[in-house]
C-alpha positions, 0 to 999 in steps of 0.5 A: 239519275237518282235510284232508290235501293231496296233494302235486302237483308243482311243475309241476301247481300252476303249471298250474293257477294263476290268479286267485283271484277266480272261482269255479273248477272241478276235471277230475279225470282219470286220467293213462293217460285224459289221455295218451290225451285230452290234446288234448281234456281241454284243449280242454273245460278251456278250453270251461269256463273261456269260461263263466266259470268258473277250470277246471284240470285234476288229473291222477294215478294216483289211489290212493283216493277219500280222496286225490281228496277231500282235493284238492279240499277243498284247492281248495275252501277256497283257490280257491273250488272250485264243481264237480268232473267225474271223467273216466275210471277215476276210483275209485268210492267204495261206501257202506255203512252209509248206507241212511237217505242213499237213497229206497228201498234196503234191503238186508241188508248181512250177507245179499248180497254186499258189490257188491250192498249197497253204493251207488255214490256220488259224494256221498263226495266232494262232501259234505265234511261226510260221514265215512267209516271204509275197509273195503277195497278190491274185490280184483276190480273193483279201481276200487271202495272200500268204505267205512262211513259213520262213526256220528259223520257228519253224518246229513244231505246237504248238498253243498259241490260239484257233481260229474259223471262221463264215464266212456266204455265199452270195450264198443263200441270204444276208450274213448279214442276215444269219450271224445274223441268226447264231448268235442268234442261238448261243446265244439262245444255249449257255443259254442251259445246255447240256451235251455230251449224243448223239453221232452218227459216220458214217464211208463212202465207202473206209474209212478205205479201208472198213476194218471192222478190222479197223471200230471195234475198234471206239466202244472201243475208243468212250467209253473210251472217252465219256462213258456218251453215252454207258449209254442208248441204243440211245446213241451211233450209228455206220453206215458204208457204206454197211448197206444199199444200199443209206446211204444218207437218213440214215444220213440226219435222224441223222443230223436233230435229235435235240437230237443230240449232235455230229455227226462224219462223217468218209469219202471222200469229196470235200467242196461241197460234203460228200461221203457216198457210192459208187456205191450200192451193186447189189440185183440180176443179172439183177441189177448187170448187170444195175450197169455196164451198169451204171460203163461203161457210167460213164468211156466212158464219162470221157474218152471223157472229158479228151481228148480222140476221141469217137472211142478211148475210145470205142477202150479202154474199149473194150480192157480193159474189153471185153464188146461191145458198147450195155453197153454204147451207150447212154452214152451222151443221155440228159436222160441217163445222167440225169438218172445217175446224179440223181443216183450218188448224192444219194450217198452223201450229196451236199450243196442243201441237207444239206440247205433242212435237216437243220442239228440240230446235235450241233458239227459236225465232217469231218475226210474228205478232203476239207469239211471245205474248206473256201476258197470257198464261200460256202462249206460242213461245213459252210453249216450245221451251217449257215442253220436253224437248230440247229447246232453250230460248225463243224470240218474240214479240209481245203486241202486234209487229210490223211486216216491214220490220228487219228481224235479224239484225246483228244476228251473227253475233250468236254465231260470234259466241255472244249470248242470246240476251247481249245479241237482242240488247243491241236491236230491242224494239218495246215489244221484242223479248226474250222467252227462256234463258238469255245467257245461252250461247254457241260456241264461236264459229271464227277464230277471233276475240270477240270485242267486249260490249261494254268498252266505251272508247270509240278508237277501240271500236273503229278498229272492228269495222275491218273486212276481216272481221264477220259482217255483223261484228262490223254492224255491231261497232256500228252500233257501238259508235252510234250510242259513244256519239261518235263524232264523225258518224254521219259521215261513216255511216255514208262511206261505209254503205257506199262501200261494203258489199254486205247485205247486212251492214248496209242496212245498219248504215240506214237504220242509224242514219236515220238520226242524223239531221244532214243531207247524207241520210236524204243521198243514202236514200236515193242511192237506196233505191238501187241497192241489190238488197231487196229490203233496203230498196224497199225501206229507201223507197218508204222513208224517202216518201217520208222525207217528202221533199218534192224532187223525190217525187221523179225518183220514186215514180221512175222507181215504181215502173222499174219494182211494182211487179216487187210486190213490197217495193210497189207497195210501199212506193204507192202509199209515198203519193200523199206525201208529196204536194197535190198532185206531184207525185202522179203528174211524175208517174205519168211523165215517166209511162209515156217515156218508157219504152217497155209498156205496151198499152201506157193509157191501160198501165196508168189508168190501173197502177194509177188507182193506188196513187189516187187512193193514197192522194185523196186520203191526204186530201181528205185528211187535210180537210179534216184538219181544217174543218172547225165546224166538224165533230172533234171525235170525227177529226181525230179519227183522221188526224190518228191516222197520220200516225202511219202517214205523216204528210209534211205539207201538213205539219203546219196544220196540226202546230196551228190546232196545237197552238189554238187554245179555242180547239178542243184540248183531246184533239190538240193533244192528239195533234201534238202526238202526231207530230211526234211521227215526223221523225223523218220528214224534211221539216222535223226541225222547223216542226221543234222550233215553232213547238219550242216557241210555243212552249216558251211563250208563255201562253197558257197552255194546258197539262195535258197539251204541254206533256205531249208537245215536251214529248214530241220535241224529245222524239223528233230530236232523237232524229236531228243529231 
């Protein structure tokens, strides 16, 4: 790979010299922000560099994020450049293109603004495998810069770098000022030596379906990978959303704990909100009664704000729950809607709440939607650092995320001694990123040389997947293997999930298995299903759905009647119904009822949990019509052809390479097509999918840009998968 270096002077290069030996570590500021913050840019540089670490600063008015990233490529082929921080009005780089890259956005990039549809992600510029093709920059929010993810790219994410943003807000008073705020703090922290021993996890209303089967199984997870907590009786805490009526107060006690080495927030959010709870739990009827006095309001106003007359709202909620106007007649009074103001923003924590609380917790963690948003000129994660307390650095997520996604993964590295930057550069998604200092670390909890990332010899790795070693540190070799290729890695990965008793490193064997293109990724699912661990059942069921061979049907429905009261497990079982041919999967949820032994009413029992799997086999059904249905409008037919992005149905593979492959079709919805089967990354005929997308591609047919873009890329996704 070829890189442009940009041309620094004299001076800057001086500056920044010293031995080569160490790995080193880029601050990436902006000259106005260094004129204002010099003092205290140099003084973190120097904190930095007492860790261990060769730190320099690069300062300029920076053009582009290609400038930025042509630099630190530089220094990462010359200096052994181990992480970057991007400190101040650092260009954002908005990807499009790259949906397949996040857990869970999906967004119609023609249909939104192009703000809306894009993610803001710094994996553009600690991945230098990725490529981009410049679309613009924003005229507007001028710091932004829309690029394409090129069809040629790496369809997969593997971070050379770790990265972190400080980004300070105006919205509270100088920004220079509070950026220099932060840094002394992180300079007067990182002389102390403290290890992870204080952990506090919060799991929010609707999390987790509020299935307290899925809530359970964080206990076993956190001890395996921070047994230092479970050592004294405050070390670990566990709050869940209905323990109290109003959390918030609960949890704003945790944050402000000085004692508090990390904080994980399981929930909903929006980048000026956390969501906490929903609407409390009624003590008695009169409460009860109050409460949907309140629910109705809430609706009546929103059906007026979306457009609806008043008469047609009231018609609305009448029709839909039988209640009269006395429920909501004062929905618009200036006192009512005050009074239910007050009484919604005590079901999360806002902005002003967290610049009053002071978060001294050190690491804060959102498993949450838009709480690490920066984007914005203020937001939930940036919030917490920048205030007077204590704390360092947040984890979040810059778009929406998905409720299945595992959060902490290989997490026990912290408690190992590595920093918070090296632990995410292991488990980054496009939208994961680091808020604050990614260099900050606790002292190692274990009596042992942690292995050194950077070494690339598969013998040294293979020594770490050891039982003496800590859960996590077994994952990470994992991991390591994973990107070295080693070559029986397949076969590992197998041998180690049927033999470790942890949670954890259970779960990294099937995450990487997934790119294996063998039978042992289809027996690691089946034998998913009777893991302990909750999530791994849950995950087992969902992607054996995916692969969608036909026996799998039998597993799945036996597995149904043994989890749906496993609110997540049931979930994901019944959306699996559609993947499988016509009717297989209910004709197998029949069969296996009427051989049970514990229902008692069976025809009730499959009339009712029967309705998911009819849902999920019509909207496949009526998909497929969709697919085949030339006379219908192509806008219409995409619409239902996007959705296969959640749903890639194998049986219908060969529908969409028949669109594809049709030069009479519509060049949008063949396009759309070719994207769709980029999700197949699991399913059992991904490889046949490649061959005959390959075959079109060479050809020579005619085929437009745009469409052979799309099929280059979904060829490079799916191989990404068939290792």
């Amino acid at each position: 790979m070829k890189r442009k270096l940009i041309a620094f002077t004299i001076a800057a290069i001086a500056a920044t010299a010293v031995a080569e030996a160490q790995n080193s570590f880029a601050i990436v500021v902006d000259s106005e922000t260094y004129r204002h913050c010099k003092n205290e840019i140099e003084d973190y540089r120097e904190s930095v560099a007492n860790d261990g670490l060769d730190a320099f600063v690069l300062e300029k008015d920076w053009a582009c994020p290609t400038e930025i990233k042509d630099t630190l490529f530089h220094f990462y082929k010359n200096r052994k450049l181990e992480g970057a921080v991007f400190v101040g009005d650092i260009p954002i780089a908005m990807v499009r293109k790259g949906q397949h890259f996040t857990s869970a956005f999906k967004m119609n990039e023609d249909g939104f603004t192009i703000r809306e549809t894009s993610v803001p992600s710094d994996r553009f510029y600690d991945d230098f495998d990725l490529k981009f093709n410049f679309v613009k920059r924003d005229s507007v929010e001028t710091n932004f810069f829309y690029y394409n993810l090129a069809p040629e790219s790496p369809q997969i994410i593997t971070c050379d770098i770790y990265s972190g943003r400080i980004k300070p807000s105006s919205d509270r008073q100088d920004k220079y000022v509070e950026l220099s705020k932060y840094l002394r703090k992180v300079v007067r922290t990182k002389k102390e030596k403290n290890t992870l021993d204080k952990v506090t996890s919060y799991t929010g209303d609707g999390s987790f379906s509020n299935s307290l089967v899925a809530w359970k199984d964080e206990t076993v997870t956190l001890q395996e990978q921070m047994p230092q907590v479970f050592k004294t009786g405050d070390g670990a805490k566990f709050y869940a959303w209905a323990m109290h009526p109003y959390m918030k107060e609960f949890m704003i006690s945790e944050i402000q704990r000085n004692d508090l080495d990390m904080v994980l927030f399981h929930e909903h959010g929006i980048p000026n909100r956390q969501y906490l709870t929903g609407q409390p739990l009624a003590e008695d009827m009169n409460s009860f009664y109050e409460l949907g006095k309140l629910n109705a309001r809430s609706y009546f106003r929103r059906l007026v704000n979306r457009g609806k007359t008043r008469e047609e709202a009231i018609a609305e909620i009448q029709k839909s729950y039988g209640i009269d106007t006395s429920w909501f007649v004062n929905a618009f009074d200036p006192e009512m809607i005050k009074a239910d103001s007050l009484a919604d923003v005590k079901t999360g924590i806002v902005l002003d709440d967290i610049a009053a609380a002071n978060p001294n917790v050190k690491v804060a963690l959102f498993d949450a939607c838009y709480n690490g948003d920066f984007r914005e000129s203020d937001w939930v994660a940036n919030r917490y650092i920048m205030s007077d307390g204590n704390a360092i650095v947040c984890l979040g997520n810059s778009v929406n995320v998905l409720q299945d996604k595992s959060s902490s993964d290989l997490m026990g590295m912290l408690s190992c001694g590595y920093s918070v930057g090296q632990w995410q550069q292991q488990v980054h998604i496009l939208e994961s990123h680091v808020i604050g200092d990614p260099t900050f670390r606790f002292e190692s909890a274990f009596d042992f040389e942690k292995p050194y990332l950077m070494n690339k010899d598969t013998a040294y790795w293979l020594s770490y997947l050891d039982n003496k070693y800590p859960c996590d540190i077994q994952g990470l070799a994992l991991h390591k293997l994973f990107a070295l290729e080693y070559e029986g890695m397949s076969d590992l990965l197998l041998d180690t999930f049927r033999k470790s008793d942890y949670y954890m490193l259970r779960l990294q064997c099937q995450h990487l298995l997934a790119h294996y293109y063998d039978e042992n990724y289809e027996t690691l699912l089946r034998e998913s299903l009777d893991d302990p661990y909750e999530f791994i059942r849950r995950k087992g069921c969902y992607f054996l759905g995916k692969v969608g061979k036909e026996e799998f049907a039998k597993d799945l429905a036996k597995m149904y009647l043994n989890e749906y009261n496993a609110l997540r497990v049931g979930f994901n079982i019944g959306f699996t119904a559609g993947y499988f041919p016509g009717n297989t999967f209910l004709d197998e949820f029949y069969k296996t009822v009427d051989e049970s032994e514990f229902i008692f009413d069976k025809e009730k029992f499959k009339k009712e949990e029967g309705r998911l799997f009819k849902s999920a086999i019509g909207i496949r059904d009526m998909t497929e019509d969709y697919i085949k249905n030339k006379e219908e409008k192509p806008g219409r037919r995409s619409s239902y052809i996007s959705g296969m992005r959640n749903c890639p149905y194998p049986l219908l593979a060969d529908g969409l390479i028949d669109i594809v492959t049709d030069g009479a079709e519509h060049e949008k919805l063949r396009v759309k097509c070719a994207e769709v089967l980029g999700w197949y990354v699991r399913a059992h005929n991904r490889g046949d999918i490649v061959n005959k997308l390959q075959a079109f591609l060479d050809s020579g047919a005619e085929i437009p840009a745009a469409v052979r873009d799309e099929v280059v890329k979904t060829n490079g996704r799916l191989k990404a998968y068939m290792r």
